[in-house]
C-alpha positions in Angstrom: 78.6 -14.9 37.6 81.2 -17.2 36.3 80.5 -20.1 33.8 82.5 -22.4 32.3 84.0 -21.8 29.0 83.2 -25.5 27.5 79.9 -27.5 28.9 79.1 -31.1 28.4 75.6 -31.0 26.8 73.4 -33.1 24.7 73.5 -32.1 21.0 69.9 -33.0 19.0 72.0 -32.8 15.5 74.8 -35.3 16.7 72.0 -37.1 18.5 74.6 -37.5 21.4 76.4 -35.6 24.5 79.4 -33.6 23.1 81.8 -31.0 25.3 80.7 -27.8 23.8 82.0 -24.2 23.9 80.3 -21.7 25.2 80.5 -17.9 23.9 78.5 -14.7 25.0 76.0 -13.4 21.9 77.3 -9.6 21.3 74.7 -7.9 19.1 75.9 -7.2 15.3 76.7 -3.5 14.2 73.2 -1.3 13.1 72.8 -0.8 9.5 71.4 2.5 8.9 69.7 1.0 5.5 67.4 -1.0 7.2 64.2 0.0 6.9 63.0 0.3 10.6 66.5 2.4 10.9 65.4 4.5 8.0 61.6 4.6 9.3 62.9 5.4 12.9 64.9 8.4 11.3 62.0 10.0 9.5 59.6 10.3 12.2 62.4 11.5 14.6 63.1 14.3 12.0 61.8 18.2 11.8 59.4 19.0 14.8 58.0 16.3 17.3 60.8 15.5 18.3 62.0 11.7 19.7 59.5 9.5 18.5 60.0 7.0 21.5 60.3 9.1 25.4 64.1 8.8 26.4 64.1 7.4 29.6 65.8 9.3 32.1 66.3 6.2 34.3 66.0 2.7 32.8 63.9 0.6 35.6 66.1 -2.6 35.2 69.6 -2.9 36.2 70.6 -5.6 34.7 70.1 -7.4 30.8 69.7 -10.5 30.1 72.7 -12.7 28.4 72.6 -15.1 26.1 75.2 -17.9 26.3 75.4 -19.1 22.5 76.9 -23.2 22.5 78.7 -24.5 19.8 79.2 -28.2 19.5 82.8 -29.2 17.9 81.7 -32.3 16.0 78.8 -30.8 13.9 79.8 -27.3 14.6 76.4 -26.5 15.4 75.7 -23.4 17.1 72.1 -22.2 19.0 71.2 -19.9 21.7 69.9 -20.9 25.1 67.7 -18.6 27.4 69.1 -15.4 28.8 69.8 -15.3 32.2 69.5 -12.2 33.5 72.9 -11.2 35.1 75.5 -7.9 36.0 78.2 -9.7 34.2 78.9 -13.1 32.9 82.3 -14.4 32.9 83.7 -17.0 31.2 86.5 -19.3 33.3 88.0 -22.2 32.0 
């Protein structure tokens, strides 16, 4: 699907429509000192094995993206709603 890269939308800090930009949210890099990381680790280690069933075949096909707008005034940025999509491309 292809989406526009700015969108004129109402912004609740400005209190006012503003031409905003649009980016895709791209999930930050895994810290391994997190404690659900570290957690995750230990019961994956010595016998047992995985501690979640790897799935052989996922039963979705697509994930769900999450535009994030920006307004340019306040520079304000929040998440709207996934939309579940292939791909999402961003036209001007």
């Amino acid at each position: 699907m292809n989406m526009p890269k700015e969108i004129n939308r109402f912004c609740p800090k400005c209190n006012k429509h503003t031409v905003q930009k649009v980016s895709i949210y791209k999930a930050g890099k895994r810290r391994g000192s997190a404690i659900g990381e570290r957690r995750h680790a230990e019961d994956k280690k010595g016998y047992g094995g995985q501690k979640f069933p790897k799935l052989a075949k996922p039963a979705k096909t697509t994930k769900k993206i999450t535009p994030i707008m920006t307004c340019p005034e306040c520079k304000k940025k929040w998440n709207v709603s996934g939309i579940r999509l292939r791909k999402l491309e961003l036209v001007a």
